[in-house]
N, C-alpha and C positions, 0 to 999 in steps of 0.2 A: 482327266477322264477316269470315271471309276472301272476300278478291277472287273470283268466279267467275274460274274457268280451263278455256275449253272444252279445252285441249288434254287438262286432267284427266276429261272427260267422254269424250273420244276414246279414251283410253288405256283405261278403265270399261268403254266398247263394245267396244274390242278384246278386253277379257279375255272379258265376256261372249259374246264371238263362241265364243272358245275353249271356254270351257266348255259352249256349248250346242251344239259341233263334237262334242266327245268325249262326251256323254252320247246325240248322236243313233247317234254312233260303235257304243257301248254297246247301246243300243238295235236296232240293224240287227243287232251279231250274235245278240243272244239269239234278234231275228223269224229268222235264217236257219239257225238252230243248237237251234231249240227241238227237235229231237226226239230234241236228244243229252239234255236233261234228262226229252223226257216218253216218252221209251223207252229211260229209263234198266236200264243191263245186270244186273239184279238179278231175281230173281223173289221177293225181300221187299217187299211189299206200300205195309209205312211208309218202307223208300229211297225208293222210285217218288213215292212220295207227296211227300214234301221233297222230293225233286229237281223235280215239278213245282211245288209250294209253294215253289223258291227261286227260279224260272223268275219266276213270277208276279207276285212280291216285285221283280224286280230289272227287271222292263219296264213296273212302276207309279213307281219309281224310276227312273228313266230317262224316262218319258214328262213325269212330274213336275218333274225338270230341266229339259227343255227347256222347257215351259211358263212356268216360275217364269223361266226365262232369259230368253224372249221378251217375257215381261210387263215384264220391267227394263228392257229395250231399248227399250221402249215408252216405259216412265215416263222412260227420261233423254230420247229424242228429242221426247215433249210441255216438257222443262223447258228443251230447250234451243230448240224454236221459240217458246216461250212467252219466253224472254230474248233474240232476238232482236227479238220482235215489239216487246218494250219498247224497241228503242231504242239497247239494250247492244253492240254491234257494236266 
């Protein structure tokens, strides 16, 4: 079994900081941009449609990330107060 290596836990955090930076990124312009897809320039029916169905799709993806990010961030800072508590320092 490899040696615990906080500094690899820190490095973990960082990336997840990044990723859950650019999908909240993602997220803010769809919320401040959605009326480019839900009054899309079309008077076809099924465009309007997909263009709000890709809206939808892409701010449940997005909210989904962040989520999924946050819960990692969780799970390493419980692993790593929990190898602290052991003693590991």
């Amino acid at each position: 079994m490899k040696k615990f290596n906080i500094d690899q836990v820190e490095d973990t955090n960082i990336t997840l900081d990044t990723v859950k930076g650019l999908a909240q990124t993602i997220n803010d312009l769809l919320e401040d941009n959605v009326s480019l897809f839900t009054e899309y320039p079309s008077t076809n029916k099924s465009a309007k449609w997909q263009a709000d169905n890709l809206v939808t799709k892409l701010l449940a993806l997005a909210k989904a990330t962040i989520t999924a990010t946050a819960n990692a961030q969780n799970q390493i800072e419980n692993v790593t107060e929990d190898f602290y508590k052991g003693g590991n320092k």
